[in-house]
C-alpha positions as CSV (number, residue, x, y, z in Angstrom):
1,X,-104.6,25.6,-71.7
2,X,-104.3,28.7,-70.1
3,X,-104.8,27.6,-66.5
4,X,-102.0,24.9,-67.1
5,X,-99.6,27.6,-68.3
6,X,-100.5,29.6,-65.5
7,X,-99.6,26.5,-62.8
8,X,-96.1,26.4,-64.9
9,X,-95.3,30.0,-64.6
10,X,-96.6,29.7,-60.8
11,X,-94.6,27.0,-59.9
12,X,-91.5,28.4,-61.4
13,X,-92.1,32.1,-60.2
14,X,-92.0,30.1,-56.5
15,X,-89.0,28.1,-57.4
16,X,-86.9,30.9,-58.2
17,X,-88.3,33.1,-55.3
18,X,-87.1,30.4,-52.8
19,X,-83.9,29.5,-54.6
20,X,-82.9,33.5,-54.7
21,X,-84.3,33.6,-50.6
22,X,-82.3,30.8,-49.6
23,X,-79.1,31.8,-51.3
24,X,-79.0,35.5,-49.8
25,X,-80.0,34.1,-46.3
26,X,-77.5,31.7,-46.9
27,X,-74.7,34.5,-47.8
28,X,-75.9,36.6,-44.5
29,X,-74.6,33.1,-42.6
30,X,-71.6,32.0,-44.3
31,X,-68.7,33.5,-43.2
32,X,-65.8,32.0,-45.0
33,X,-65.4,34.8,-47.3
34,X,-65.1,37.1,-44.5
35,X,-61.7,39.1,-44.2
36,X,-60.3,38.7,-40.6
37,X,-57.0,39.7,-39.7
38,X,-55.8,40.5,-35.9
39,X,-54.0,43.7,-35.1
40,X,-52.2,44.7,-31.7
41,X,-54.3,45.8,-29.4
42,X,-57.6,44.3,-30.3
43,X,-59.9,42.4,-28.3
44,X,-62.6,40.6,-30.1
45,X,-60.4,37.0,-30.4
46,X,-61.3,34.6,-27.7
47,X,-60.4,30.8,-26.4
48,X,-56.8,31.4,-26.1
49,X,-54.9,28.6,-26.3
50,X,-57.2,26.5,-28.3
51,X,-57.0,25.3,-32.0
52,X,-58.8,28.0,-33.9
53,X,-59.2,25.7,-37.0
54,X,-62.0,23.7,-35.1
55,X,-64.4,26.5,-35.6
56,X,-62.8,29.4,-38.5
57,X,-62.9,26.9,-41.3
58,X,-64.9,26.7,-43.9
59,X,-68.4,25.7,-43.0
60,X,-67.3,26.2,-39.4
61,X,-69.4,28.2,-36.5
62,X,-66.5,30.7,-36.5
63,X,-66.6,33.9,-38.6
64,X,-63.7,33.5,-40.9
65,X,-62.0,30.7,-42.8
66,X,-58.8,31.4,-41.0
67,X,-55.5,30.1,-42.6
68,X,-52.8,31.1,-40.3
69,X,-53.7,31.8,-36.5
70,X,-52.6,30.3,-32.9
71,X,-51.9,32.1,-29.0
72,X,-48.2,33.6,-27.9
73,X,-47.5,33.1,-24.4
74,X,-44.6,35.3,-22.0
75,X,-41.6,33.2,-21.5
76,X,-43.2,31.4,-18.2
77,X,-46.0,30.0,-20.9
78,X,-48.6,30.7,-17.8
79,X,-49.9,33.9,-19.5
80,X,-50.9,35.2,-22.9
81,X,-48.4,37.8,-24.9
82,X,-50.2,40.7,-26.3
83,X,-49.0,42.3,-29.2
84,X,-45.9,40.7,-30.4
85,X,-45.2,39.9,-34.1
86,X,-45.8,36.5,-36.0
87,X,-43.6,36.6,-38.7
88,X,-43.3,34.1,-41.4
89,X,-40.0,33.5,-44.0
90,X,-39.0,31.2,-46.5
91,X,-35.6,30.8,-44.9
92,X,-34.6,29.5,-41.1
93,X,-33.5,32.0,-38.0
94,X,-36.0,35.6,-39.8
95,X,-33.4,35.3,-42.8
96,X,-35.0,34.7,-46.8
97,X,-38.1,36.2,-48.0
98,X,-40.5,37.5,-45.5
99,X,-43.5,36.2,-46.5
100,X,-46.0,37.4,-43.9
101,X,-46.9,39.4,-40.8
102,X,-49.2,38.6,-38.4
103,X,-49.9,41.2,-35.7
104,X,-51.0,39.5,-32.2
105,X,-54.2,40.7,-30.5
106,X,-54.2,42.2,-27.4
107,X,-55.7,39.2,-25.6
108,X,-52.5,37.1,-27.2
109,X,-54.2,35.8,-30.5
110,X,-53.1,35.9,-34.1
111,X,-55.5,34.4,-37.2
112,X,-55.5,35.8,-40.9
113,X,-58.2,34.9,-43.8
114,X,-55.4,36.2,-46.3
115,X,-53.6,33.2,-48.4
116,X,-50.5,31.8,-47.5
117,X,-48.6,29.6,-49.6
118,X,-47.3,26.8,-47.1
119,X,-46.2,24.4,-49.9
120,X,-42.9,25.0,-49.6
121,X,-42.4,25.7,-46.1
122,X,-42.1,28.9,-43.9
123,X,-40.3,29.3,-41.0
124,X,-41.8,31.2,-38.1
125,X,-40.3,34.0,-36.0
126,X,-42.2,34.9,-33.1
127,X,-40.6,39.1,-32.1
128,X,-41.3,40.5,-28.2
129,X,-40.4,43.4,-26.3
130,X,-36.9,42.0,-26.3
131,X,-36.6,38.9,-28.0
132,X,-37.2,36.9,-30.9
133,X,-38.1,33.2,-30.8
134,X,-37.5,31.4,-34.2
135,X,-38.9,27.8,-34.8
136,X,-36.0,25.7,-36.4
137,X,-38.2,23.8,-39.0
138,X,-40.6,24.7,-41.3
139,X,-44.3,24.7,-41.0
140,X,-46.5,23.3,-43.5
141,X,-50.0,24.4,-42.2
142,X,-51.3,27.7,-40.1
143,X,-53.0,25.8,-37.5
144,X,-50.4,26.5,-35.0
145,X,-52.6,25.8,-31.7
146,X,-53.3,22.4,-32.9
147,X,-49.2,21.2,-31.9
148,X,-48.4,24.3,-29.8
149,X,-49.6,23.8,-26.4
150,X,-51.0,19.9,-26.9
151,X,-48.4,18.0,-28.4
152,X,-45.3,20.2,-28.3
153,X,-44.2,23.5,-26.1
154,X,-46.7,26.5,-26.5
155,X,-45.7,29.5,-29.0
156,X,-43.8,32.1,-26.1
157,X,-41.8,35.5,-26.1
158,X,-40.2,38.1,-24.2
């Protein structure tokens, strides 16, 4: 009796030894929850250009579940556009509610982990040196390299 009560509290002393292991390794790998959030200067973004949302979703191999993010260009569209302004508003032309700011890296990126409400629309203003660029309709979803530079003009400034 006592050697079958010792298997039992054996076998579930290992049980929740591997379950507890495997959920804190787990935690070290799983980024989602990570707060990321460009800011002017930075350098850390990479692969301009490209749709961030392939890799900063959840269960992605990016660090970060990013909901808003994309790459501003100079007005030729040949270079990247450090540190302008990603603006987002619930009215057309920067007028309404601002809802958000995004800061652009200084390699031409923007991303944020912190929630945006797209349900009812926002309407993007993208702010230069010397100009602001505002997109005439609203956007539904933050994966703005996904369009931008595929199927429609890339996201640009002066």
């Amino acid at each position: 009796m006592k050697f079958q009560l010792l298997k039992y509290l054996s076998i579930l002393f290992i049980t929740v030894f591997l379950l507890y292991s495997c959920q804190n390794e787990n935690d070290g790998d799983n980024d989602d929850d990570e707060q990321k959030i460009s800011t002017y200067f930075d350098n850390d973004s990479h692969n301009a250009g490209q749709n961030c949302m392939n890799c900063h979703v959840s269960g992605g191999s990016g660090e970060g579940n990013f909901i808003a993010a994309g790459t501003v260009y100079d007005n030729l569209k040949t270079s990247i556009y450090p540190n302008a302004t990603v603006k987002l508003y619930s009215e057309p032309n920067g007028t309404g509610t601002l809802k958000h700011t995004i800061e652009v890296d200084g390699l031409g990126n923007f991303y944020t982990t912190s929630f945006i409400d797209f349900s009812n629309g926002l309407y993007v203003s993208v702010e230069g040196n010397s100009e602001i660029k505002h997109m005439a309709s609203p956007i539904t979803s933050g994966q703005c390299n996904s369009c931008h530079g595929s199927s429609t003009d890339k996201i640009w400034t002066n």
